[in-house]
C-alpha positions in Angstrom: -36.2 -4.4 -62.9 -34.0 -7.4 -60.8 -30.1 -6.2 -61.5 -28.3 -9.8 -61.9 -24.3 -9.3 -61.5 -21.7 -12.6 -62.3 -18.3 -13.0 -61.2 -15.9 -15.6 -60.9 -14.9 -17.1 -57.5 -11.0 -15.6 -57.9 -13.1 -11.9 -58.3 -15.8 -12.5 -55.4 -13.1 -13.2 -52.9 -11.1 -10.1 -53.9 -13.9 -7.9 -53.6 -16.4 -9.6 -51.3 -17.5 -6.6 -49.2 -18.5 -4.8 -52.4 -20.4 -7.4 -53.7 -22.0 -8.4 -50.5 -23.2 -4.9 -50.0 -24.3 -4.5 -53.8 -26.7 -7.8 -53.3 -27.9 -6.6 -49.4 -28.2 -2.7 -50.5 -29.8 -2.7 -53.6 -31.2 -6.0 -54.4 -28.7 -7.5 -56.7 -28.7 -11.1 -57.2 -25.6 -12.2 -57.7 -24.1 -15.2 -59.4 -20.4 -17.0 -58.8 -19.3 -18.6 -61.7 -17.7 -22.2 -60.2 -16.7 -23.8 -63.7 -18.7 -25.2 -66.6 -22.3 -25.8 -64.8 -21.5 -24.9 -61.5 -22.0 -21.6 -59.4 -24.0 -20.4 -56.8 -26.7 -17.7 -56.2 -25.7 -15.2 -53.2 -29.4 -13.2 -52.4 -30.2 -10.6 -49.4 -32.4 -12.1 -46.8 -35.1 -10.0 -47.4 -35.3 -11.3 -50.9 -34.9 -15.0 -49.7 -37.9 -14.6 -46.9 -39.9 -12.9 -49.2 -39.3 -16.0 -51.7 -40.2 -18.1 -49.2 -43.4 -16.2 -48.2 -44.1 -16.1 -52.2 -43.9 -19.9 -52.0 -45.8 -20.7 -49.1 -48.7 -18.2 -50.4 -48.8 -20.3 -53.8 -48.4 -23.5 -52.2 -52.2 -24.5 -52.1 -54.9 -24.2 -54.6 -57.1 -22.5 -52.2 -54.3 -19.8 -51.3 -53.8 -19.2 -55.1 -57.5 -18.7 -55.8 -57.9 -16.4 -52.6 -55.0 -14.2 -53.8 -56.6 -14.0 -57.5 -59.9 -13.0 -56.0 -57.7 -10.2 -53.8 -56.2 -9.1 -56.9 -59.4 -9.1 -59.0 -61.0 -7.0 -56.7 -58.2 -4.7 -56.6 -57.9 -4.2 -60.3 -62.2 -3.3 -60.1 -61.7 -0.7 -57.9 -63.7 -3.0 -54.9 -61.3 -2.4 -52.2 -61.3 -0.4 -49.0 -58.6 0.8 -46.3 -58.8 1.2 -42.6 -56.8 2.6 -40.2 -54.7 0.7 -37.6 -55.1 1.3 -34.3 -51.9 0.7 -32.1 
């Protein structure tokens, strides 16, 4: 389950090493109230590249279908492993 924290700006800047390290260590998402409709979203970069990879993935209808066949498979049981050779 994705932890979401708020805070206001006054609070972020007090503490920002805490929060920073909550969002970077385990995940958090973070969100810093601005006023009425306005705040900003402070993600780890892991989470952000793994966004962007999530959106490139689903970005074509041919990439969609190719993951749904993955999973598919998957879920029957007709899947294999190999080992890696370095």
């Amino acid at each position: 389950m994705k932890v979401m924290i708020t805070t206001t700006i006054s609070d972020f800047r007090k503490d920002i090493k805490l929060y920073l390290s909550r969002v970077t260590e385990n995940f958090e998402t973070l969100i810093i109230n601005r006023g009425k409709n306005s705040g900003v979203v402070v993600i780890s970069l892991e989470e952000y590249n793994s966004l962007l990879s999530t959106q490139h993935e689903m970005s074509s209808d041919r990439n969609k279908a190719r993951l749904d066949s993955a999973i598919e498979k998957f879920k029957n049981g007709d899947s294999f492993s190999k080992e890696l050779t370095e």
